[in-house]
N, CA, C and O atoms as a DFTB+ gen file, in Angstrom:
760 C
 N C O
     1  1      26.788      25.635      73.633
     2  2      25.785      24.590      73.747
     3  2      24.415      25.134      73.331
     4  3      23.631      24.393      72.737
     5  1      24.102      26.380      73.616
     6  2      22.906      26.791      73.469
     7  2      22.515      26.911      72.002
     8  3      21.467      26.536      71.476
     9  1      23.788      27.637      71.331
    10  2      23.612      27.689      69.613
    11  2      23.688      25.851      69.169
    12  3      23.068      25.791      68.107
    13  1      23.987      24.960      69.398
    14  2      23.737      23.571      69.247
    15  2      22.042      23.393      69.052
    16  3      21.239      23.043      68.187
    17  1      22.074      23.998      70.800
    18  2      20.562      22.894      70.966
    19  2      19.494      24.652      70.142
    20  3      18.270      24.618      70.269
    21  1      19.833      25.330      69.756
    22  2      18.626      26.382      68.468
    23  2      18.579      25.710      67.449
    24  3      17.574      25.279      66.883
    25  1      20.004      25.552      67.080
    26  2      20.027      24.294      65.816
    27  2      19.266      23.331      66.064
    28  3      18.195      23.447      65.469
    29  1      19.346      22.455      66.666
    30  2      18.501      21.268      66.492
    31  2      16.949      21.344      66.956
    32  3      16.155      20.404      66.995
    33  1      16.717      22.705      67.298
    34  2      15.057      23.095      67.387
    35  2      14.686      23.114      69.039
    36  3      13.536      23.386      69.383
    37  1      15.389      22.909      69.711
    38  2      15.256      23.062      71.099
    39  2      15.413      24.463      71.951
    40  3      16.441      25.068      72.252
    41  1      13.669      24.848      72.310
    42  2      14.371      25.898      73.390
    43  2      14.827      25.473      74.256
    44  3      14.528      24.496      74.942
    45  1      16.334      26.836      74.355
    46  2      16.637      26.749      75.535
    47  2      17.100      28.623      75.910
    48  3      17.055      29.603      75.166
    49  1      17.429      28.521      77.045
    50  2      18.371      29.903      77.485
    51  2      19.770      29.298      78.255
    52  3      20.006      28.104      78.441
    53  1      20.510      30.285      78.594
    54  2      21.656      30.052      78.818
    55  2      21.848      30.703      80.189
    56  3      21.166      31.678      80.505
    57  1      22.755      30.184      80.998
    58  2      23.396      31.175      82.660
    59  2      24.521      30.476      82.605
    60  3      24.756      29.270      82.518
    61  1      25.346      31.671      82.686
    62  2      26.956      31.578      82.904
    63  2      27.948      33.046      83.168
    64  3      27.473      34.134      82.845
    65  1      28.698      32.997      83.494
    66  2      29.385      34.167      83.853
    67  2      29.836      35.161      83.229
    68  3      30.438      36.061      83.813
    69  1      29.622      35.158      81.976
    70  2      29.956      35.702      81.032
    71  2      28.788      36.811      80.623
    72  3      28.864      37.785      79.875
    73  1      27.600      36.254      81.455
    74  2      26.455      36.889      80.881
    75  2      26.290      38.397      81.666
    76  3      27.142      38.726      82.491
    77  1      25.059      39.348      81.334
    78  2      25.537      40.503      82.610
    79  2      24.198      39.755      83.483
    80  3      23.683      38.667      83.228
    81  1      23.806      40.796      84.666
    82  2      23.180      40.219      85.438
    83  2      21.504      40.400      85.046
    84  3      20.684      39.742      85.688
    85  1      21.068      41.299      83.991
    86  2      20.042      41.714      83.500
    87  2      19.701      40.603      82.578
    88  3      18.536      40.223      82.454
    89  1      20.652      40.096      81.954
    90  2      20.486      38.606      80.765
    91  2      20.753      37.148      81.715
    92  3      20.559      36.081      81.132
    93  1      21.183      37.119      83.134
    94  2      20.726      35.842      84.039
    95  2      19.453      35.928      84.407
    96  3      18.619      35.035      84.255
    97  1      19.259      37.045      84.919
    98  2      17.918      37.191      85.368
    99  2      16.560      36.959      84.021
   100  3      15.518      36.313      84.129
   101  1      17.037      37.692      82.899
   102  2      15.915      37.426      81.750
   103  2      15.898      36.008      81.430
   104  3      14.754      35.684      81.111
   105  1      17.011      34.678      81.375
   106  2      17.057      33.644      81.187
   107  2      16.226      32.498      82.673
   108  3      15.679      31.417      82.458
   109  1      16.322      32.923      83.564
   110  2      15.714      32.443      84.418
   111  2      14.265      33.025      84.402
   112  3      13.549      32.435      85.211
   113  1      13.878      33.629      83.979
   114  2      12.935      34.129      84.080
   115  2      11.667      33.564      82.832
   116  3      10.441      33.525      82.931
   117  1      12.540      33.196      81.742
   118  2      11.985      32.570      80.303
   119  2      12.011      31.133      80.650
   120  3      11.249      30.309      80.145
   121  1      12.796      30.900      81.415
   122  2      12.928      29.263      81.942
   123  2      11.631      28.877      82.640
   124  3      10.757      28.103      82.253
   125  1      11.729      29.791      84.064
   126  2      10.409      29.634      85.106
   127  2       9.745      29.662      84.843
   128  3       8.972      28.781      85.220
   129  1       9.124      30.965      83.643
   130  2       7.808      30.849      83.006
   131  2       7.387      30.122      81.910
   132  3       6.492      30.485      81.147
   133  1       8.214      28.788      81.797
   134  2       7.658      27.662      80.539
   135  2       8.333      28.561      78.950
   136  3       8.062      28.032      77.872
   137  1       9.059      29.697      78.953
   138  2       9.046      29.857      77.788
   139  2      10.202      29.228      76.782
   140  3      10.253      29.171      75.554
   141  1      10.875      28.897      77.550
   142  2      12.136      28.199      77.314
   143  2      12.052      26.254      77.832
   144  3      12.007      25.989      79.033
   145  1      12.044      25.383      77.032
   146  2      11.997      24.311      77.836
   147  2      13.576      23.874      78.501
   148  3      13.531      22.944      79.306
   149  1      14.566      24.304      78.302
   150  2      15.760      23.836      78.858
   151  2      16.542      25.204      79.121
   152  3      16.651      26.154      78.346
   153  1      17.160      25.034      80.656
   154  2      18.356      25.801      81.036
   155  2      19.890      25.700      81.059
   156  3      20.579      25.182      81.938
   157  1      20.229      26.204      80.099
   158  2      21.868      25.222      80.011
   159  2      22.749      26.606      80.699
   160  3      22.855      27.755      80.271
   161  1      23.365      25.893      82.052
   162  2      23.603      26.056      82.963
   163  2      25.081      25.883      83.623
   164  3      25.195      24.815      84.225
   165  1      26.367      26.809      83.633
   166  2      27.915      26.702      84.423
   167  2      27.272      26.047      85.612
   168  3      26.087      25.777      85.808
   169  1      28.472      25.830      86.457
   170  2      28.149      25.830      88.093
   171  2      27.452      27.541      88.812
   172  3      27.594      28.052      89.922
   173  1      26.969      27.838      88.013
   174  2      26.884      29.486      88.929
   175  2      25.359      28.949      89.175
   176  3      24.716      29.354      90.143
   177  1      24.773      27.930      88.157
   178  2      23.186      28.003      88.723
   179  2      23.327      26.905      89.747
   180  3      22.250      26.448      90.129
   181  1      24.592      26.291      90.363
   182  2      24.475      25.005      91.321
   183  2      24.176      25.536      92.533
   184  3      24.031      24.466      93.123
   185  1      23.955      26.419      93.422
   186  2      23.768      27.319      94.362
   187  2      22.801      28.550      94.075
   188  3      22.788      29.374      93.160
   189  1      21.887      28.347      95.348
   190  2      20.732      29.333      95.213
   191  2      19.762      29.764      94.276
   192  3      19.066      30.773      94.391
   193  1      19.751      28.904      93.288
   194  2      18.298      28.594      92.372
   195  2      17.264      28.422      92.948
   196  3      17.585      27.296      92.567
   197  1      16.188      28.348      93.565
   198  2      14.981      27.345      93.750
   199  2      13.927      28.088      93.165
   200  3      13.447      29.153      93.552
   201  1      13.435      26.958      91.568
   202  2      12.889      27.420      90.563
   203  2      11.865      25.801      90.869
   204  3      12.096      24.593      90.918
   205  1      10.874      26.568      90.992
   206  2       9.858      25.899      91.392
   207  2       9.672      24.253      90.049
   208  3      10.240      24.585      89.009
   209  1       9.239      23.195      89.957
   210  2       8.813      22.700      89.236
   211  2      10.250      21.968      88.393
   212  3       9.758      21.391      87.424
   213  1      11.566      21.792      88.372
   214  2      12.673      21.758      87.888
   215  2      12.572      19.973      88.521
   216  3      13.105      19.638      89.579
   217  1      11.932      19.185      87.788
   218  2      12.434      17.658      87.628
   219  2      13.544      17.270      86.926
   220  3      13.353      16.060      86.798
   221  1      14.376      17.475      86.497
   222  2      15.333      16.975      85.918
   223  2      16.780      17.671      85.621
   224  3      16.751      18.728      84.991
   225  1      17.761      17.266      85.940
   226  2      19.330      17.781      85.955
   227  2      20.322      17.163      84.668
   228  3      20.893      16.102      84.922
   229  1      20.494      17.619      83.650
   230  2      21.301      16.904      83.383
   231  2      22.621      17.627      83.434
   232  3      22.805      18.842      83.373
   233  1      23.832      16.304      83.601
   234  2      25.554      17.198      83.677
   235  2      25.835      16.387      82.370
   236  3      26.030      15.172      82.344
   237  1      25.830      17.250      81.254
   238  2      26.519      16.976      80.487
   239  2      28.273      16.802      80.378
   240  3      28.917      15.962      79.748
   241  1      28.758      17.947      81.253
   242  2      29.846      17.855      81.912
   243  2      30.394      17.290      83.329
   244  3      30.783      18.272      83.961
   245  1      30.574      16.175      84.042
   246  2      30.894      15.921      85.573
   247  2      31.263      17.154      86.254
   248  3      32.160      17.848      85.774
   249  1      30.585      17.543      87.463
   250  2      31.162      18.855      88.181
   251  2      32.984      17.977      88.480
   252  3      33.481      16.882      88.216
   253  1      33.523      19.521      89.298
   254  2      35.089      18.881      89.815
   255  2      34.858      18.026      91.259
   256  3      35.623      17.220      91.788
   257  1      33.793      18.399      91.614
   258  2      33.840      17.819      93.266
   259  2      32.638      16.741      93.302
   260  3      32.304      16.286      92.208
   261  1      32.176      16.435      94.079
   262  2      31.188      15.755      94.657
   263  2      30.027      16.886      95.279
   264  3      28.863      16.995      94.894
   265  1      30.641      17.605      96.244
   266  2      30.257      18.693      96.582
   267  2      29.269      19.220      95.705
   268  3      28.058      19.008      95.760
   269  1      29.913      19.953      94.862
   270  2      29.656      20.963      93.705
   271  2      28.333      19.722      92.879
   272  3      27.407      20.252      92.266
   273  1      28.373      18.587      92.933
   274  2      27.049      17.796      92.211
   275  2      26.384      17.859      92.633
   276  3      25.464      18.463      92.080
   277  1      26.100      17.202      94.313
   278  2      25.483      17.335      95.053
   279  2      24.539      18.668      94.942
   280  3      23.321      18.685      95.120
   281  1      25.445      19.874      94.579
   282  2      24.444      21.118      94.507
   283  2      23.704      20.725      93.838
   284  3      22.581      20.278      94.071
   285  1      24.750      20.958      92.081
   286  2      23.677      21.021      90.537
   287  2      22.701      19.765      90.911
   288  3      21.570      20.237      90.797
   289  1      22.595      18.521      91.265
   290  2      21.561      18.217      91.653
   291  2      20.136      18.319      92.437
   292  3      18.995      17.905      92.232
   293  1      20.848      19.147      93.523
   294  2      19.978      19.574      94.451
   295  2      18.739      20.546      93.646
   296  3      17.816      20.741      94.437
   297  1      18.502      21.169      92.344
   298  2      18.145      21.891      92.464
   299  2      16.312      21.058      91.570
   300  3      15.418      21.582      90.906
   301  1      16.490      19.986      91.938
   302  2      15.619      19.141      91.680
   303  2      15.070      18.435      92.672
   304  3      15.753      18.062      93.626
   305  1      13.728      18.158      92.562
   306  2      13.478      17.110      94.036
   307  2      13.579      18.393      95.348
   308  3      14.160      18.067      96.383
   309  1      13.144      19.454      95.264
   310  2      13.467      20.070      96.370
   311  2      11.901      20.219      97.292
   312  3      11.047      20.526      96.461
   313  1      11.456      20.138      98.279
   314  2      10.702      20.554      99.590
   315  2       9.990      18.853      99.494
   316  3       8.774      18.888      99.684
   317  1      10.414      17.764      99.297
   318  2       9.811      16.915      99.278
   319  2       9.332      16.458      97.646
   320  3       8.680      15.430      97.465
   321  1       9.634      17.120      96.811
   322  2       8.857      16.649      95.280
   323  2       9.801      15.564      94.423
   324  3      11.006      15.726      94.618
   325  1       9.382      14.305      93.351
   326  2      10.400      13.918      93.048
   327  2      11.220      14.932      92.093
   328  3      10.887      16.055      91.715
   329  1      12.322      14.238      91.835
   330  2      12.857      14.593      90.831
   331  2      14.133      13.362      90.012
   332  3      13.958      12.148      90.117
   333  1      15.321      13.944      89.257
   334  2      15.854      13.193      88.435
   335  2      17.377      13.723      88.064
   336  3      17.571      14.827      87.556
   337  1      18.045      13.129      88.270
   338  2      19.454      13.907      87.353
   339  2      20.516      12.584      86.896
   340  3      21.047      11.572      87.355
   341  1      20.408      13.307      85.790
   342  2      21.014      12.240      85.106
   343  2      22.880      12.936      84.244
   344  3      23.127      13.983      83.646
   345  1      23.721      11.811      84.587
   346  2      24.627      12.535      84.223
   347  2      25.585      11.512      83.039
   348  3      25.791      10.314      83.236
   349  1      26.055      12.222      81.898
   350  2      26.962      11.411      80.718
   351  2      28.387      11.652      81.360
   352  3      29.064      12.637      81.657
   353  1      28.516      10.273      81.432
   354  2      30.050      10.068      82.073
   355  2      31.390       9.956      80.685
   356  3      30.498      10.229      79.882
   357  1      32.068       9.875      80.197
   358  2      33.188       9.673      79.634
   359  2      34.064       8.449      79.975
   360  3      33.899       7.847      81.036
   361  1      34.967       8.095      79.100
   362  2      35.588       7.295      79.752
   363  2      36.981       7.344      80.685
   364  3      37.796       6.451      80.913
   365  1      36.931       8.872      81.178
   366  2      37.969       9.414      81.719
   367  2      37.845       8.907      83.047
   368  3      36.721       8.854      83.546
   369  1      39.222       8.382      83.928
   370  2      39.137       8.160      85.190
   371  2      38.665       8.655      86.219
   372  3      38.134       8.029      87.135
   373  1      38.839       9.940      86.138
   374  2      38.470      10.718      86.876
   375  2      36.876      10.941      87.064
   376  3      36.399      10.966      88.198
   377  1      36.180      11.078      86.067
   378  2      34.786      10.753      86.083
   379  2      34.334       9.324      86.356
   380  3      33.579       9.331      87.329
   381  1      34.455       8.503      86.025
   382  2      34.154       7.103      86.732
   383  2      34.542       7.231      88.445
   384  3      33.844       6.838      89.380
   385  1      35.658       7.796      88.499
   386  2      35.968       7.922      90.178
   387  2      34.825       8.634      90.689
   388  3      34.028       8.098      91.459
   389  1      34.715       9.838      90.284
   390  2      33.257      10.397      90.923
   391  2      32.385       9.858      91.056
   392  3      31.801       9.774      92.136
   393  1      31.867       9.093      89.552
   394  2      30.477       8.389      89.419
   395  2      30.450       7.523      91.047
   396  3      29.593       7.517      91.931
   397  1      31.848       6.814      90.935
   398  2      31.760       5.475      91.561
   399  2      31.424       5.848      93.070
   400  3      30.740       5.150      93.819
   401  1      32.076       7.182      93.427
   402  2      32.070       8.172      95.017
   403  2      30.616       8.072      94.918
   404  3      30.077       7.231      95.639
   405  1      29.985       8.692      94.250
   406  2      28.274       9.318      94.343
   407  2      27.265       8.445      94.147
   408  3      26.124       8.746      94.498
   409  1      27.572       7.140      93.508
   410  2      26.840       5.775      93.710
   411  2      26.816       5.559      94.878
   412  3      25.711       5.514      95.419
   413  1      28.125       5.332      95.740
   414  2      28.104       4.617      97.081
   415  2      27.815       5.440      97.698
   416  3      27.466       4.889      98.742
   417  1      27.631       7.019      97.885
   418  2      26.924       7.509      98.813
   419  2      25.402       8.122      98.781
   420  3      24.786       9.012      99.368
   421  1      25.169       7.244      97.870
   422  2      23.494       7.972      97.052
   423  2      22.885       6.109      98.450
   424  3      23.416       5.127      98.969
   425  1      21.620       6.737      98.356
   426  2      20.203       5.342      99.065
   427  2      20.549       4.248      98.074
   428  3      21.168       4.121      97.017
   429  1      20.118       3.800      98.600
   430  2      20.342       2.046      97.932
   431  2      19.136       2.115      96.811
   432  3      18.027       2.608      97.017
   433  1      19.536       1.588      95.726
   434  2      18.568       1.537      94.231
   435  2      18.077       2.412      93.936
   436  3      16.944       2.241      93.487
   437  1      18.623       3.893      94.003
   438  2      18.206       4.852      93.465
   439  2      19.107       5.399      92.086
   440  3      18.664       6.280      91.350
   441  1      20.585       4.659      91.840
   442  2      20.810       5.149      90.512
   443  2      21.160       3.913      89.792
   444  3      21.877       2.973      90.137
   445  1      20.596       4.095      88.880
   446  2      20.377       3.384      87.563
   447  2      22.229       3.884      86.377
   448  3      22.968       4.867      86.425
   449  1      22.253       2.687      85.563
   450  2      23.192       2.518      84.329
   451  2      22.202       2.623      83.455
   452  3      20.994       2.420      83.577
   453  1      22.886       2.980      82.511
   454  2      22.405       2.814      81.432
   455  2      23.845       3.370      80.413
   456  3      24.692       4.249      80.566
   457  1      23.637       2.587      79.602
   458  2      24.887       3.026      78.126
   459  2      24.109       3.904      77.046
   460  3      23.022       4.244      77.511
   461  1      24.253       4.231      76.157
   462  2      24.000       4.879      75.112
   463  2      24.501       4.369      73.916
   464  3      25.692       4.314      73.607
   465  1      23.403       3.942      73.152
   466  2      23.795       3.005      72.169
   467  2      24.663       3.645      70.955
   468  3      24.198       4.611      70.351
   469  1      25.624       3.233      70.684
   470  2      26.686       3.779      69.433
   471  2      26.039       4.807      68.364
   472  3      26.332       5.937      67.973
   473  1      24.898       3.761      68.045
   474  2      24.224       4.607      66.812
   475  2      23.472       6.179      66.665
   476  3      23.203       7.060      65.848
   477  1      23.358       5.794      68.136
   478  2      22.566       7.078      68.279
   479  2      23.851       8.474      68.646
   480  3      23.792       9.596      68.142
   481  1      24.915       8.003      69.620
   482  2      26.112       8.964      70.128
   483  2      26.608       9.176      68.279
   484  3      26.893      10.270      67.791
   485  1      26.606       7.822      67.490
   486  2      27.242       8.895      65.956
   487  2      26.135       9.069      65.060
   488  3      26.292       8.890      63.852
   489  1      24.880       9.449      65.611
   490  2      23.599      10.116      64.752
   491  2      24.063      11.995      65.300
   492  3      24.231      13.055      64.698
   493  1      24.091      11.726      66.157
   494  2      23.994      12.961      67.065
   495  2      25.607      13.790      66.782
   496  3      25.614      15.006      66.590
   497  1      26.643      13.150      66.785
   498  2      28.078      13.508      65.941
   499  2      28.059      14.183      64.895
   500  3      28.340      15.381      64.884
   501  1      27.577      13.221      63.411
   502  2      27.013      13.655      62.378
   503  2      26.191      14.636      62.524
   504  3      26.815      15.552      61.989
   505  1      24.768      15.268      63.049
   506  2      24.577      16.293      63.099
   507  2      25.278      17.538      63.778
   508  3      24.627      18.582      63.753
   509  1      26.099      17.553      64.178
   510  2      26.681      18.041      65.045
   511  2      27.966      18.912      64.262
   512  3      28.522      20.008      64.178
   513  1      27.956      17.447      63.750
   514  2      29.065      17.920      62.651
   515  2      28.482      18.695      61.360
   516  3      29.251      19.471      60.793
   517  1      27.260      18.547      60.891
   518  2      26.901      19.347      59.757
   519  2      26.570      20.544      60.291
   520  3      26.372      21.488      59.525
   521  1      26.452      20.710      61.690
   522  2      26.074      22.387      61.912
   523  2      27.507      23.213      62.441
   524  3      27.415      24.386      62.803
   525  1      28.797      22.510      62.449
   526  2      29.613      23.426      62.210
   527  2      29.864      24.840      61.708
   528  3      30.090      25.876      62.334
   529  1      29.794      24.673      60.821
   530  2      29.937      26.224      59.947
   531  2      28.793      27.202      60.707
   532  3      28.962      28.044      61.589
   533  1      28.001      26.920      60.268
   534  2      26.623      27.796      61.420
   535  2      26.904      28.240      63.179
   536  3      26.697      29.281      63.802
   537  1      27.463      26.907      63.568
   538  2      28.159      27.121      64.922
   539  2      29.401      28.393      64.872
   540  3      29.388      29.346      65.652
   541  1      30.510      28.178      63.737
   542  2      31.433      28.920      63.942
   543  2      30.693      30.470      63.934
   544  3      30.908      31.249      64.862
   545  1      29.617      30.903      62.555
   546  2      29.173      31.779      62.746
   547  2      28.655      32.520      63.374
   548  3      28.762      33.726      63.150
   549  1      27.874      31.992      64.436
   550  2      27.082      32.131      65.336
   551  2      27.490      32.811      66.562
   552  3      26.969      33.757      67.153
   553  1      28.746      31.984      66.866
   554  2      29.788      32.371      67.611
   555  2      30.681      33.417      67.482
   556  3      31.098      33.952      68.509
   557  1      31.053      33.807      66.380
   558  2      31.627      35.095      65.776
   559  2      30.923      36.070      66.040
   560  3      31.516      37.045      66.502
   561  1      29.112      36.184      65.806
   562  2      28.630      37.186      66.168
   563  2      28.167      37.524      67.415
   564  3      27.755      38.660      67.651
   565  1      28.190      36.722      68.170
   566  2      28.235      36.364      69.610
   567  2      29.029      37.162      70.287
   568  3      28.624      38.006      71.086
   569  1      30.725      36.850      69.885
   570  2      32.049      37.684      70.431
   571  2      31.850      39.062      69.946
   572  3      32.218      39.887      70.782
   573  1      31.222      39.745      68.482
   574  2      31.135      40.882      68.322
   575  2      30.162      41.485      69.222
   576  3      30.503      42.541      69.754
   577  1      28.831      40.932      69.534
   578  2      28.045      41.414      70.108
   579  2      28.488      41.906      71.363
   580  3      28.090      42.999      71.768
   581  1      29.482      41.020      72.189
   582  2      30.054      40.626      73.718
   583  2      30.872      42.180      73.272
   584  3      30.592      43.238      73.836
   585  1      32.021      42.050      72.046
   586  2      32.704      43.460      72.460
   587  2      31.971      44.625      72.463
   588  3      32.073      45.515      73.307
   589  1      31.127      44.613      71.380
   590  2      30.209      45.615      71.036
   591  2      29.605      46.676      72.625
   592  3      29.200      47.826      72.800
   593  1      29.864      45.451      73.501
   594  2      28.885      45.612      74.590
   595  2      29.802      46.341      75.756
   596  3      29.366      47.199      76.523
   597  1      30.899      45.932      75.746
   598  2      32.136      46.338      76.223
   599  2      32.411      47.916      76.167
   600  3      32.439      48.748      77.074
   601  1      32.691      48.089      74.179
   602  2      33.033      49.363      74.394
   603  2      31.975      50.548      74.154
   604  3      32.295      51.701      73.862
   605  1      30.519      50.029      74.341
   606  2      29.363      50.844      75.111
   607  2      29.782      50.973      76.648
   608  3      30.054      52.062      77.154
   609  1      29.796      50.363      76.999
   610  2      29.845      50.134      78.589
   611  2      31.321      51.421      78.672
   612  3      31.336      52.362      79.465
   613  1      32.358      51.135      77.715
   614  2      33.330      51.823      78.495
   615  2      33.165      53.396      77.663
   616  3      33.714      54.339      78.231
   617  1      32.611      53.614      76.673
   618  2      32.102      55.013      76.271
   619  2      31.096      55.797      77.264
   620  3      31.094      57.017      77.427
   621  1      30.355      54.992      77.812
   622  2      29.354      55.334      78.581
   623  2      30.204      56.270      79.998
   624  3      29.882      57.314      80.566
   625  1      31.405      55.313      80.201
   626  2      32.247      55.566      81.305
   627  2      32.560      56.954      81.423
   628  3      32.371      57.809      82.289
   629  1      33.322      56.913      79.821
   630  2      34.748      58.236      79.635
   631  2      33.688      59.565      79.253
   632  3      34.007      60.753      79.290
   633  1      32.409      59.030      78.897
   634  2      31.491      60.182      78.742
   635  2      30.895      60.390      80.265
   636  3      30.667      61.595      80.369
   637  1      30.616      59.845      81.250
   638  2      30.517      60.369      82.324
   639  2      31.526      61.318      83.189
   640  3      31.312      62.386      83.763
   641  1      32.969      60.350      83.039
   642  2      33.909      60.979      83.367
   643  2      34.192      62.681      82.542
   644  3      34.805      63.508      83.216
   645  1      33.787      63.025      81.332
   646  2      33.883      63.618      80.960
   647  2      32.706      65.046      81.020
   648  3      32.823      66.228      80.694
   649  1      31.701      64.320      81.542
   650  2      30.326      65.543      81.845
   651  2      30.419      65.833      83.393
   652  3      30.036      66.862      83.948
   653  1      30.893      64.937      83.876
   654  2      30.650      64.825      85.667
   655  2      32.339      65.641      85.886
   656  3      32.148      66.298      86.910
   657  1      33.129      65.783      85.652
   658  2      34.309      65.729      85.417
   659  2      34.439      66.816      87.077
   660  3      34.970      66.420      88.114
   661  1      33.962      67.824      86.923
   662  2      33.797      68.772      87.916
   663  2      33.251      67.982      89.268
   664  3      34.099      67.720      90.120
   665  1      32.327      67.719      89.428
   666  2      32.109      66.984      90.598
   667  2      32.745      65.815      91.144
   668  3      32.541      65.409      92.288
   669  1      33.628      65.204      90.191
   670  2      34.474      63.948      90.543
   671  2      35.718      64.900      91.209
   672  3      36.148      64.727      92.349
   673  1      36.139      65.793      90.401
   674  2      37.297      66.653      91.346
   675  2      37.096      67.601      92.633
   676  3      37.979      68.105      93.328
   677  1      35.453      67.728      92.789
   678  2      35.392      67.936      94.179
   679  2      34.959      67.063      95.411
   680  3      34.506      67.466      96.483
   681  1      35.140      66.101      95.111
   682  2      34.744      65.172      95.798
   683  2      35.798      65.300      96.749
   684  3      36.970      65.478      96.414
   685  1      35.412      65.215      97.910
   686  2      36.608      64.808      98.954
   687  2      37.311      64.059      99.202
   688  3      36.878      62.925      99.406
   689  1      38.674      64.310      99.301
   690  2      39.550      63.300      99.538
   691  2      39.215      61.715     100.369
   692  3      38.553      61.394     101.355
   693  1      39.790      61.219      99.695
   694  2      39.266      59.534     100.765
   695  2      40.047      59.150     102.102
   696  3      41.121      58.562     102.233
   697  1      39.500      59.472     102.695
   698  2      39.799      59.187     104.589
   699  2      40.240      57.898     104.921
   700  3      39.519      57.011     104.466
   701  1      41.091      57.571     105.496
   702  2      41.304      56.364     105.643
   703  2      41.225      56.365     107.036
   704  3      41.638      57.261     107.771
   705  1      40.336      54.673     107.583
   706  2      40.684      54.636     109.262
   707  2      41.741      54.890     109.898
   708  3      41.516      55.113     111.087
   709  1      43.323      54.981     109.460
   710  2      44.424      55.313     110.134
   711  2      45.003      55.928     108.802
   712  3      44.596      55.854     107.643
   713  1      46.444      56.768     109.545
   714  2      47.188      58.142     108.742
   715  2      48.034      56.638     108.251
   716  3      47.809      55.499     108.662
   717  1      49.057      57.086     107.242
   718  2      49.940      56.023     107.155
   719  2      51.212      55.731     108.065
   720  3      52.031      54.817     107.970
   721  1      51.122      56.948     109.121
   722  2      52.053      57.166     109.792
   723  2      51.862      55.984     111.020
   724  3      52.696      55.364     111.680
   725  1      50.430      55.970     111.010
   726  2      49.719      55.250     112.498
   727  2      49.939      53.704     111.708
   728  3      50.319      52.889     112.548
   729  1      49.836      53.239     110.667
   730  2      49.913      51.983     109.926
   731  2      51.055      51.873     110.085
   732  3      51.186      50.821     110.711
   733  1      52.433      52.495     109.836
   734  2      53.671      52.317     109.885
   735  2      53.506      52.139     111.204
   736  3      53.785      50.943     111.292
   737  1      53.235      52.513     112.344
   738  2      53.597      51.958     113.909
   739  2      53.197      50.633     113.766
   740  3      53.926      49.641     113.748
   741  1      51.760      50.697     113.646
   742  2      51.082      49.011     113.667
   743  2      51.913      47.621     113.391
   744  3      52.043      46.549     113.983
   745  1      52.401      48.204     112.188
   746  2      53.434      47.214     111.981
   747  2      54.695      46.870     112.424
   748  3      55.156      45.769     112.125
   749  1      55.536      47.927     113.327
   750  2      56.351      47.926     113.812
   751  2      56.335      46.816     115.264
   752  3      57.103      45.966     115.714
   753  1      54.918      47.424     115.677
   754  2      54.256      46.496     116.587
   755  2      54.595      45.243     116.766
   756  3      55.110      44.598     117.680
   757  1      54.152      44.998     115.571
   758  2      53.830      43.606     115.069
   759  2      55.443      42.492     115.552
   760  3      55.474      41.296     115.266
């Protein structure tokens, strides 16, 4: 999503699980400080965000629960301020079932319909569709970068293991709260 919305000229940053914790933190951080205007966001930012100034939610995707919306919403409108979340439904059952759950338990006249007019859902297709190729690319170097990053991380390892090598073999044996002999009773116990 994020290589989408560069294409079409929109900052944004990205949080998702995939990322390490030095690149969530730098993306929240470009967000909070205005440098980024949009956070495109898994469920990992639906819990324990509170990023000051955040009017607006959108779920491009329906969460699975009610629950889980309730969060990604929450992270708007928080200590008393307004806010907004707006979510694109599908015509899948299952999302209308939600919608229809979170209408009836939302205040009375606080959510609004609205459709999205044809022309604009296949303006937005069509571009979408001409940045294909760029997307696939983008993404290719993306996954190289991701392994790239991997087998640093695991060179970094086998070269520690390999300088430290002596002090990892004197390390003392690992103690366990009971012998296995005393675990074998426990269970006999049982």
């Amino acid at each position: 999503m994020k290589i989408v919305f560069s294409l079409a000229g929109l900052s944004a940053a990205e949080l998702h699980g995939n990322l390490t914790q030095l690149q969530r933190l730098d993306a929240l951080e470009l967000f909070r400080d205005g440098k980024v205007n949009f956070l495109l966001a898994t469920d990992i930012a639906s819990r324990g965000l509170d990023i000051i100034g955040i009017e607006t939610v959108i779920n491009y995707i329906m969460p699975s629960t009610e629950a889980i919306y309730v969060h990604r919403v929450g992270r708007t409108a928080r200590a008393g301020n307004k806010g907004r979340a707006l979510s694109l439904i599908g015509d899948t059952k299952f999302e209308r079932t939600l919608l229809k759950s979170i209408v009836k338990r939302s205040p009375v006249n606080t959510c609004k319909h609205r459709i999205v007019p044809p022309e604009s859902v296949k303006l937005w297709k069509e571009k979408i569709t001409d940045m294909t190729e760029m997307i696939t690319q983008v993404s290719a170097l993306e996954r190289e970068e991701r392994a790239e990053r991997i087998v640093k991380r695991e060179l970094e390892k086998t070269e520690n293991i390999i300088n430290f090598e002596e002090d990892i073999h004197n390390r003392p044996a690992r103690t366990w709260f009971m012998t296995e002999k005393e675990k074998k009773k426990c269970k006999i116990r049982r």
